[in-house]
N, C-alpha and C positions, 0 to 999 in steps of 0.2 A: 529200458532204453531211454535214453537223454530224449529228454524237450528241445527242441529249435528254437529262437530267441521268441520268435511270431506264438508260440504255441503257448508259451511261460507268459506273454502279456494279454492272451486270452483269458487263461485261466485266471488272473490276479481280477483284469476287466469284468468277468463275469462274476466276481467274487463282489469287487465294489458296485455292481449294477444290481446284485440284493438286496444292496442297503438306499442306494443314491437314486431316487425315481422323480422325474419333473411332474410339479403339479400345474394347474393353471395359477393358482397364487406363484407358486416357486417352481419356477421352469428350471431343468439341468443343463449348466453349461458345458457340454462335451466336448473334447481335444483329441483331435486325429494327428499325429505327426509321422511326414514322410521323409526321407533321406534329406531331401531337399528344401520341400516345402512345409506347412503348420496349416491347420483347419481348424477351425471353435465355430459351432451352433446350438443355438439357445433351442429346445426342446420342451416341447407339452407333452410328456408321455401317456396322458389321460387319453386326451384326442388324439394322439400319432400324429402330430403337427409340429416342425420348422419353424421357429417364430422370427430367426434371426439367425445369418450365418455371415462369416467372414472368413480369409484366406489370406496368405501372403500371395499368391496370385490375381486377388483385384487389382483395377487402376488405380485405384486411390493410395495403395500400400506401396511404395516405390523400394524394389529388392535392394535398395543399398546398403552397406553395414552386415555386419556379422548375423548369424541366423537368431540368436538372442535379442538383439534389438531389433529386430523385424518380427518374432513373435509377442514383446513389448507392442510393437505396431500393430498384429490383428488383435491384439488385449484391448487397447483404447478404441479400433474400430468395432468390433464387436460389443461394447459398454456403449459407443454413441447410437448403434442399431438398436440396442436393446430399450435403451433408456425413450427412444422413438418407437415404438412397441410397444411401453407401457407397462415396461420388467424391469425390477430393480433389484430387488433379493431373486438369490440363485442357487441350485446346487451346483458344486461343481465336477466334476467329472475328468478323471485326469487319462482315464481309460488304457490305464494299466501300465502308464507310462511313472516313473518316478517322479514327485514332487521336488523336480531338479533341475536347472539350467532353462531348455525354451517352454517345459510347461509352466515352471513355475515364472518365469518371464510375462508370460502373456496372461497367466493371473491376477501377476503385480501389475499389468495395464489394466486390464480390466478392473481392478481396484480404482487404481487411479480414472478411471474414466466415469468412477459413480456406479460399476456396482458394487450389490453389500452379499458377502458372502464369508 
């Protein structure tokens, strides 16, 4: 029986979550993408602790522009949370999604906002 798209980005995610694990030196930066919306938070997966999370549905993120430069948008907010938290090197975490259009978008913010990864 065929996989559903949901089941196939499981499988890959839990393939890269063998290798990719947040330390407290190098916390994981995770990406959840929804139809609509884009999620990234910084992870300690030692502690089971949230160090830093960002959304295209904060206030600070204003939804304008196409859904790429808005996940460009929580790249840079989530680099200036982290960078205020006192994380700078990352894993990142694309969570099964393709290193393609909004994941790799809000990477390249995140680059650009100071972190190293």
């Amino acid at each position: 029986m065929a996989l559903t798209k949901n089941e196939r980005r499981i499988r890959i995610k839990s393939r890269i979550r063998k290798v990719v694990s947040g330390t407290e030196a190098r916390p994981r930066l995770a990406v959840f993408r929804s139809n609509k919306e884009i999620y990234a938070q910084i992870v300690d997966d030692v502690s089971g602790k949230t160090l830093a999370a960002a959304s295209s549905r904060d206030k600070d993120i204003s939804a304008k522009g196409s859904k790429v430069e808005v996940a460009a948008l929580v790249g840079k907010s989530i680099a200036e949370k982290a960078l205020k938290a006192g994380v700078e090197t990352i894993a990142f975490d694309r969570g099964g999604y393709l290193y393609h259009g909004r994941v790799k978008s809000l990477a390249e913010g995140a680059r650009e906002g100071g972190l190293k990864f």
